[in-house]
VMD Tcl script that draws the C-alpha trace (Angstrom):
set ca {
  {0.00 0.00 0.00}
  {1.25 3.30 -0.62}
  {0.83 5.30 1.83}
  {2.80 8.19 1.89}
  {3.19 11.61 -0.18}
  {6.85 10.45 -0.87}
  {5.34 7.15 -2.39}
  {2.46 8.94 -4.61}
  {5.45 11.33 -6.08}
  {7.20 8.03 -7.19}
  {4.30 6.43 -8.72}
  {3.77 9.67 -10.37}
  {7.64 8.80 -11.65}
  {6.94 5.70 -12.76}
  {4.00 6.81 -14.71}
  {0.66 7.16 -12.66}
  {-2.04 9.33 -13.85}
  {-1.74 12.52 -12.31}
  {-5.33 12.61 -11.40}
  {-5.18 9.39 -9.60}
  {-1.64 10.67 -7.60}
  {-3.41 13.96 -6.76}
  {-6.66 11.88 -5.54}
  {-4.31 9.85 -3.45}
  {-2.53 12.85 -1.80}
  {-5.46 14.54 -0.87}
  {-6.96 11.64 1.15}
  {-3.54 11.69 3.11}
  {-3.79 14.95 3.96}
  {-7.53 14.61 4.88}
  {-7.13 11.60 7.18}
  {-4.66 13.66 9.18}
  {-6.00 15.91 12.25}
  {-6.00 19.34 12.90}
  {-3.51 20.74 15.49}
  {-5.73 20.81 18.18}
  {-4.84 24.99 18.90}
  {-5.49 25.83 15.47}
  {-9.43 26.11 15.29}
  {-9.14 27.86 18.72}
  {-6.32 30.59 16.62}
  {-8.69 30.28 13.72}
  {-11.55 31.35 15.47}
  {-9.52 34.35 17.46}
  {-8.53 35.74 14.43}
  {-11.68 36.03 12.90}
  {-12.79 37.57 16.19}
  {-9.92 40.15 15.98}
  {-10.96 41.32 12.62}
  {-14.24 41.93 13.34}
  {-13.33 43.75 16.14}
  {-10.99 45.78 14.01}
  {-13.71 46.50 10.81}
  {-16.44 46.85 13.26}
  {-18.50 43.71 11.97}
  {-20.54 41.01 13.74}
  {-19.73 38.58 11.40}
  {-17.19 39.87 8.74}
  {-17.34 37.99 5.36}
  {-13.53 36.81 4.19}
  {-11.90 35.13 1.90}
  {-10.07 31.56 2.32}
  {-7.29 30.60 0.33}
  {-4.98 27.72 -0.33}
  {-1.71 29.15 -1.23}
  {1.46 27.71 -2.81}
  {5.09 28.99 -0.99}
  {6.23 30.78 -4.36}
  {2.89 31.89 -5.87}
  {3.96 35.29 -6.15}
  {7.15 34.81 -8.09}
  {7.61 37.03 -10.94}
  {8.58 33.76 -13.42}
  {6.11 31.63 -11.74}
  {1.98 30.96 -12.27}
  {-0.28 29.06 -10.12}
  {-3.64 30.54 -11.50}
  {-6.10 28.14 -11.23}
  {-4.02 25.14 -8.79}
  {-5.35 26.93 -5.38}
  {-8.83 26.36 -3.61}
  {-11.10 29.86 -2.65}
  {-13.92 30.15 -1.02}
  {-15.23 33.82 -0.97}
  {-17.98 35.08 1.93}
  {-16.70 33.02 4.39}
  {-18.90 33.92 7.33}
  {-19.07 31.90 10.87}
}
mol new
graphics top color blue
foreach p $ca { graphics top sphere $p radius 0.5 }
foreach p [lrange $ca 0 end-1] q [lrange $ca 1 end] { graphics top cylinder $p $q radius 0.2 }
display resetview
């Protein structure tokens, strides 16, 4: 079984289907837990800003984001997940 992000890049090596790879990734990534002080940080945050706008219940914007998105040479457009009028 491969069960590992390290072992669905080297299938993707050998010749998987990309779709399949990325499939497999994301149910690794799903089956893991949140750090159990992020949704408490999460939630502060959100508090904070509505504080600071003067909202109840501020709508935002949640974003996946890739570590050099905002190179000059490089384009992500279209690989990250948002989800706009996020609201508690």
């Amino acid at each position: 079984m491969h069960t590992s992000i390290e072992d669905q890049i080297a299938r993707l090596h050998d010749g998987a289907p990309l779709e399949e790879v990325g499939r497999a990734i994301r149910a690794l990534i799903l089956r893991e837990p949140l750090p159990t002080s992020l949704p408490g940080e999460i939630v502060s945050a959100y508090e904070d800003l509505a504080r600071r706008t003067g909202g109840e219940d501020p709508s935002v914007a949640v974003r996946s984001s890739a570590s050099a998105e905002d190179l000059p040479e490089a384009s992500f457009a279209g690989q990250q997940d948002t989800y706009l009028n996020v609201r508690t």
